[in-house]
N, C-alpha and C positions, 0 to 999 in steps of 0.2 A: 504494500500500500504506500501511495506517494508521501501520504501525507506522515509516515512512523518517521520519515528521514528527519521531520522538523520536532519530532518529541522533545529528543535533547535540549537543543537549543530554547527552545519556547522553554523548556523547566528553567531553565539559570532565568531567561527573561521575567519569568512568573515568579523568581525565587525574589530575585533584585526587587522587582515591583511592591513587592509587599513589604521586600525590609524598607523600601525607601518610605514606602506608604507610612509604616509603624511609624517610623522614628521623625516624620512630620507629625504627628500625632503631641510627640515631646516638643519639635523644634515651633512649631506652631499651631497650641493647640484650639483657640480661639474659633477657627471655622466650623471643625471638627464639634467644639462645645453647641456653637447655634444650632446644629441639626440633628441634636440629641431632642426627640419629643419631651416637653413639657411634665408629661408623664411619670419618665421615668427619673429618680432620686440622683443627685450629686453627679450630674452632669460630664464635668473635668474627670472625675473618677473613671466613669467608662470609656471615655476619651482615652486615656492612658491606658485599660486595661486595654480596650480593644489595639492600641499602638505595640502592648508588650506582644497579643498574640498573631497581629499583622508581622511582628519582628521573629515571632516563634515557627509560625511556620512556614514563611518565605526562606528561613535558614534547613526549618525540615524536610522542604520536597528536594534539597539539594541536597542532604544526608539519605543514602540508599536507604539502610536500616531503618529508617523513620519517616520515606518518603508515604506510604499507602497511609498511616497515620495523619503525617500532617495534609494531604491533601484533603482525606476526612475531614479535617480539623478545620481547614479554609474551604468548606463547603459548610458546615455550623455555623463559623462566622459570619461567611455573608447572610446567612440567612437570620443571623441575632443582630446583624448592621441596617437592616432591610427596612425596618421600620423607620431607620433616621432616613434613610432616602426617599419614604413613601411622606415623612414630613417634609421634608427636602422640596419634595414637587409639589406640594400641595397646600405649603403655607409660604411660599413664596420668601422661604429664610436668606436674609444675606450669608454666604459663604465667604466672600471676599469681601475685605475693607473698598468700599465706595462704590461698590454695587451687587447687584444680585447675578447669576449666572440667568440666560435668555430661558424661557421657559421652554422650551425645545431641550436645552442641556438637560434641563431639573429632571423632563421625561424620557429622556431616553437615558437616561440613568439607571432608570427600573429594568428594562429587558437590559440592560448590558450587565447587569446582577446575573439573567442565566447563564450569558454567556461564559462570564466566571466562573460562575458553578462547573460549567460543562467543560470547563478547561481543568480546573481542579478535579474534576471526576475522572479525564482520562489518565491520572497520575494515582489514584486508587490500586488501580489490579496491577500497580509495578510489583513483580518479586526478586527483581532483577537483584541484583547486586551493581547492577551498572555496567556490565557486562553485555552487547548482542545490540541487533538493530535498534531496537525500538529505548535501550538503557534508558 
């Protein structure tokens, strides 16, 4: 299949993306805090937890021994992330200092959630060792 040649590479891509994600979460957590729903308690707090486990397991899917894990693990997350983006689009929160993102952005933010998923899912069934086509 054409598409196993790009496994590798997309996991380091997918790995990066999330530490870099986590660790905005510390470097600037401010955007991250407005699109935490209303709802939910202490704000800043899940901001940071969600940044520790953006940073845990964008380093897991690149560890063999712990990749079907943490891929699990960042298909959970986005799915406990999901509601600040379902606020995200539908209370019109600023993200950035001095304006909002175009409501077009806020919505297709939601289906690009699957897309996530389904990138984190094809990192599940690895038993690899890192070893063979598809490593």
């Amino acid at each position: 299949m054409r598409l196993l040649r790009f496994k590798r590479p997309l996991r380091y891509l997918m790995g990066l993306l999330y530490v870099v994600a986590g660790v905005l979460h510390f470097v600037v957590p401010e955007p991250y805090v407005r699109i935490v729903p209303p709802m939910f308690p202490a704000p800043l707090a899940l901001v940071y937890l969600s940044g520790i486990a953006e940073i845990a397991v964008g380093i897991g899917v690149l560890v063999p021994s712990t990749r079907r894990y943490a891929a699990w693990a960042t298909i959970a997350l986005l799915v406990a992330v999901f509601p600040a983006n379902v606020y995200m689009a539908v209370s019109m929160v600023s993200v950035t200092p001095g304006g909002d993102p175009s409501a077009l952005a806020r919505w297709v933010r939601l289906p690009l959630q699957g897309v996530l998923i389904l990138w984190a899912y094809w990192y599940t069934g690895d038993r690899d060792v890192g070893v063979g086509v598809d490593g």
